[in-house]
C-alpha positions as CSV (number, residue, x, y, z in Angstrom):
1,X,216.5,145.8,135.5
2,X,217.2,149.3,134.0
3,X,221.1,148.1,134.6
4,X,220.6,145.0,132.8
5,X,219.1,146.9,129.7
6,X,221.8,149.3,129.7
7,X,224.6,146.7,129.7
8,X,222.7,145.1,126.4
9,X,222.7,148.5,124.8
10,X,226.2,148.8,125.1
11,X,226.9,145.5,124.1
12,X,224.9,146.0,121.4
13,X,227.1,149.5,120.8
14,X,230.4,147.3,121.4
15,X,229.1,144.9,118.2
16,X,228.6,147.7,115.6
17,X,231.9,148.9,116.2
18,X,233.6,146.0,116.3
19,X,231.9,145.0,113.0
20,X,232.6,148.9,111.5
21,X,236.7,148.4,112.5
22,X,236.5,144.9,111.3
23,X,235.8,146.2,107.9
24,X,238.7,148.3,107.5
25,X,241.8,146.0,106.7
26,X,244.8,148.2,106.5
27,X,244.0,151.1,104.2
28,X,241.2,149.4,102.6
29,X,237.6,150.4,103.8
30,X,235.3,147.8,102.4
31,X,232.0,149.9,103.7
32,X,233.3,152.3,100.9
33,X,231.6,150.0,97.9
34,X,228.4,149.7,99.2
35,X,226.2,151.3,101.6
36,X,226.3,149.7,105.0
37,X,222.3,149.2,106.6
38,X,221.5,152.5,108.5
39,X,218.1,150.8,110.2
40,X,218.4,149.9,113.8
41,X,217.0,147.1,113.2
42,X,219.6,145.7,111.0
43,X,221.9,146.6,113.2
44,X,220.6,145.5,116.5
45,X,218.0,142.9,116.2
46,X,219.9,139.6,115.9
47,X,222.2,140.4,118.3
48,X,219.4,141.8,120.6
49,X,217.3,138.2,120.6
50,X,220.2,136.4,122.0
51,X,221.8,138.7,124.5
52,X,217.9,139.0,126.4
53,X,217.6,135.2,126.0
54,X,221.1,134.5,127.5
55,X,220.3,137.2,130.3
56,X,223.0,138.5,132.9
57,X,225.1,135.2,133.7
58,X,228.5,136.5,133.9
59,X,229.4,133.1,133.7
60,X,228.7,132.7,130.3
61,X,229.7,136.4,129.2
62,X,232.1,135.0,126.5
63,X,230.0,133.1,124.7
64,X,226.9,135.2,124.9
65,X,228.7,138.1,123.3
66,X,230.7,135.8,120.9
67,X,227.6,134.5,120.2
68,X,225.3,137.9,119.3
69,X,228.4,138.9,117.2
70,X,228.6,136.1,115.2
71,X,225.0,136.3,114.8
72,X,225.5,139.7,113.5
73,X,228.5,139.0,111.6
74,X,226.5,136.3,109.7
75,X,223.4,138.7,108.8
76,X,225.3,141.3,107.9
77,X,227.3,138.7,105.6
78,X,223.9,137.5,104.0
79,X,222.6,141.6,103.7
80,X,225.5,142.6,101.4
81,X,225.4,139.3,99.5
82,X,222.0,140.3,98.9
83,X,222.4,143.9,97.5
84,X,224.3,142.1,94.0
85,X,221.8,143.3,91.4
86,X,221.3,142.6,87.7
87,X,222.2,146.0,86.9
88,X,225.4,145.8,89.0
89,X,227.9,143.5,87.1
90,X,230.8,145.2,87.7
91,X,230.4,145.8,91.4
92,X,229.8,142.1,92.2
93,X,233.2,141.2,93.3
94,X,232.8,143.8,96.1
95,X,229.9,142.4,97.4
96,X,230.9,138.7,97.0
97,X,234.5,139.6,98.5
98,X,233.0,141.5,101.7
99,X,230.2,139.2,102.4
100,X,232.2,136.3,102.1
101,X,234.6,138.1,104.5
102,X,231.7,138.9,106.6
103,X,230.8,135.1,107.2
104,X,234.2,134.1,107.7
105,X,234.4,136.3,110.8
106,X,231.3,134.7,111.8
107,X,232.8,131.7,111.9
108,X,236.2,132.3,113.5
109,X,234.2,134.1,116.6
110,X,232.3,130.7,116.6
111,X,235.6,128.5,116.9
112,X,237.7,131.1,119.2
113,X,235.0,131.8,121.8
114,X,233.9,128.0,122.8
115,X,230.7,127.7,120.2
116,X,232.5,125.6,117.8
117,X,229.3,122.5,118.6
118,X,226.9,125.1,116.8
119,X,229.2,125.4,113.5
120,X,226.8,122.8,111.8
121,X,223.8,124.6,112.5
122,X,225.3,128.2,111.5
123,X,226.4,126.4,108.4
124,X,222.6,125.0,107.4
125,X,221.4,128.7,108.5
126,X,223.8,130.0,105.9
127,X,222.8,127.6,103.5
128,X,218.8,128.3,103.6
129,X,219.4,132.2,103.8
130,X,221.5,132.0,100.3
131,X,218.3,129.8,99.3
132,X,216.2,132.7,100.3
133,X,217.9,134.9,98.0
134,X,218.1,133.0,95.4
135,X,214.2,132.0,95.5
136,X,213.9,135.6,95.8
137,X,215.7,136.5,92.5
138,X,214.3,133.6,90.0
139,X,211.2,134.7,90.8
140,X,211.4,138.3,90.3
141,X,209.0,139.6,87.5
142,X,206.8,137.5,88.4
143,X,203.2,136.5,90.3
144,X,204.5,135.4,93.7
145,X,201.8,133.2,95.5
146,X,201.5,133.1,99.2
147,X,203.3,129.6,99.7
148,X,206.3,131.0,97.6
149,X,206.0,134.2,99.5
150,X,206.4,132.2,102.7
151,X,208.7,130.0,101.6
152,X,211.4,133.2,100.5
153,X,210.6,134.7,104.0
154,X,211.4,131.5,106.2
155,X,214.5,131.7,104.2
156,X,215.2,134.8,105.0
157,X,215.4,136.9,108.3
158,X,213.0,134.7,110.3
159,X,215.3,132.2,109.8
160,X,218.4,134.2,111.4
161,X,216.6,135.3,114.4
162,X,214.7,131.6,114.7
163,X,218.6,130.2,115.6
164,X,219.6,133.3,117.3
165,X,216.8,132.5,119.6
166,X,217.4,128.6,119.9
167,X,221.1,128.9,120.2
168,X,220.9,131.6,122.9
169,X,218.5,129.1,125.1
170,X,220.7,126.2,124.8
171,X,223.8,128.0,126.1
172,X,221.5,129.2,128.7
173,X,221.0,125.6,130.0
174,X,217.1,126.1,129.1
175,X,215.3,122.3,129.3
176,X,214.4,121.3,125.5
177,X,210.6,122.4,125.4
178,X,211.9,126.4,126.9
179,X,214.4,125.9,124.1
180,X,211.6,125.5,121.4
181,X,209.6,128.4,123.0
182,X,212.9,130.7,122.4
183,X,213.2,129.5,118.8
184,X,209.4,130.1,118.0
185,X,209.8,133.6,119.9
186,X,213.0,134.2,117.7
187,X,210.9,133.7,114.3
188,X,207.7,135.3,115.2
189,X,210.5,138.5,115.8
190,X,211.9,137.5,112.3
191,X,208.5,137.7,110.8
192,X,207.1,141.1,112.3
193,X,210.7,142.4,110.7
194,X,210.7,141.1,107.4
195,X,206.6,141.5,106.8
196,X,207.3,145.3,107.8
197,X,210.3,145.8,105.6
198,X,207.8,144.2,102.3
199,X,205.6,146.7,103.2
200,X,202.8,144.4,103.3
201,X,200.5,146.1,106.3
202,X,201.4,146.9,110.1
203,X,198.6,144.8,111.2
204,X,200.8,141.7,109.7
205,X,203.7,142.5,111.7
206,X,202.1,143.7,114.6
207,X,199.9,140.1,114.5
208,X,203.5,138.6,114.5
209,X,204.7,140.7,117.3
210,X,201.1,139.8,119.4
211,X,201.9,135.8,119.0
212,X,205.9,136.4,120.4
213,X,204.4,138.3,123.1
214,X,202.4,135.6,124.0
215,X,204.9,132.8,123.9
216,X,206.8,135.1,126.4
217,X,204.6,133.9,128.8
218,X,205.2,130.4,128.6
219,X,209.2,130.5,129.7
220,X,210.0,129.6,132.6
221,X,213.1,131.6,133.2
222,X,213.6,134.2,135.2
223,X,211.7,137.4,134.8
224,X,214.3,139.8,133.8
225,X,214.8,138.1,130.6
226,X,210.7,138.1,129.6
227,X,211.3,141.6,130.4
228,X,214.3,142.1,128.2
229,X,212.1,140.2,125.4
230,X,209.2,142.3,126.3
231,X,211.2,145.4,125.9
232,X,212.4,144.5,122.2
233,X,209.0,143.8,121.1
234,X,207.6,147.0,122.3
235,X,210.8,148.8,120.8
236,X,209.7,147.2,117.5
237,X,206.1,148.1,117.5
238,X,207.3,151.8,118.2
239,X,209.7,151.9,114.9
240,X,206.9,150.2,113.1
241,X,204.2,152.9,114.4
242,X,206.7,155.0,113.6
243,X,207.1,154.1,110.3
244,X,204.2,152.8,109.4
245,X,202.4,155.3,106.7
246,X,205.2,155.0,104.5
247,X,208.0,152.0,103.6
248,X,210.2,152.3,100.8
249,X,210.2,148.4,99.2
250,X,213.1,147.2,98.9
251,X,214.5,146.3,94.9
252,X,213.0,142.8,95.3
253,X,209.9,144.1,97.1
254,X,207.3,140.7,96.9
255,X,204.0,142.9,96.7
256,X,201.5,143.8,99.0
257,X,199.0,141.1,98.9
258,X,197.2,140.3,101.8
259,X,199.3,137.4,103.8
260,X,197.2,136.5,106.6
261,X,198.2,132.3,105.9
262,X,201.6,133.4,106.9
């Protein structure tokens, strides 16, 4: 088991640098217009829903790395089209350019490494996650209620690690109803994360955590991969104990009204 870990943290090692080399074209370094995310989580968690879900098979060690990249390619992509800001004209382009360049990549691993079927569903994903952010925006300024509030967050990073989840299980051969169980695992993950970065209360995301923990227990697959799952989880809830006196809100912070509908 400890082997198995190890090989997904060095996958997970293998992605960031791929991803970091990938955004220097010739003598151009992108990463130099905007700050790159320096949270593990942003850098590992999308990546790290898909690899335990996929598990060891070397069988299908192509596509399970093609697809945690392109998984990461595609947040990453959606992160830096989500740090334009009003007061940011002029460095726009950048963020467009690189973003745009971001999702590209996303897509070519998609085609090159045998996931071209899930091209349609990475495009809808990328369709309601620039939805998010643009819910997000018009309704800066203003009183958020708890359906809008929901509505921006399904939009947003639950919706990324929702697919990452449901994507991973189908490559896996998983039987429709384990494939379900993966995707609801995959957005209860995505909602711990995103209620955590809001700020909006560590018993929130730890109440999202508890209810992925739980649906760990209804797979039916082998028992190295509800440990992998089990071991992201309790890696979470330590960065969130961690962290959990302070958060800095993000520019487009929602508030910290109680959410306990979501």
């Amino acid at each position: 088991m400890y082997k198995i870990i190890s090989t997904i943290a060095s996958e997970l090692e293998e992605i960031q640098e791929q991803i970091c080399k990938q955004m220097h074209v010739h003598s151009v370094n992108y990463a130099q217009f905007f700050k790159l995310p320096l949270n593990k989580l942003d850098w590992e968690l999308c990546p790290a829903i898909s690899l335990a879900i996929c598990g060891s098979d070397s069988n299908m060690r192509i596509k399970r790395k093609a697809l945690a990249l392109s998984i990461q390619q595609i947040y990453l992509a959606n992160y830096i089209h989500s740090l334009v800001h009003d007061e940011k004209v002029d460095c726009w382009q950048h963020h467009v350019l690189v973003g745009d360049y971001l999702l590209g990549l996303g897509f070519q691993t998609l085609i090159d490494d045998g996931l071209f079927a899930y091209t349609r569903e990475f495009t809808n994903l990328v369709q309601v996650m620039s939805e998010g952010i643009i819910l997000r925006w018009s309704l800066r300024n203003t009183h958020v209620s708890t359906e809008e509030r929901k509505q921006i967050f399904n939009k947003g990073k639950a919706s990324i690690t929702a697919l990452s989840g449901k994507i991973a299980a189908e490559i896996s051969g998983l039987n429709r109803n384990q494939v379900m169980i993966s995707e609801q695992i995959g957005y209860s993950i995505g909602m711990a994360w995103t209620t955590w970065e809001e700020s909006l209360g560590i018993n929130i995301s730890w109440r999202h955590l508890c209810k992925a923990e739980r649906l760990i227990f209804k797979l039916d697959h082998d028992m190295s991969m509800k440990q992998l799952l089990q071991n992201l989880i309790d890696k979470m809830s330590q960065i969130f104990s961690v962290h959990a006196s302070y958060r800095e809100p993000g520019p487009l912070s929602l508030g910290r009204e109680s959410l306990m509908s979501l």
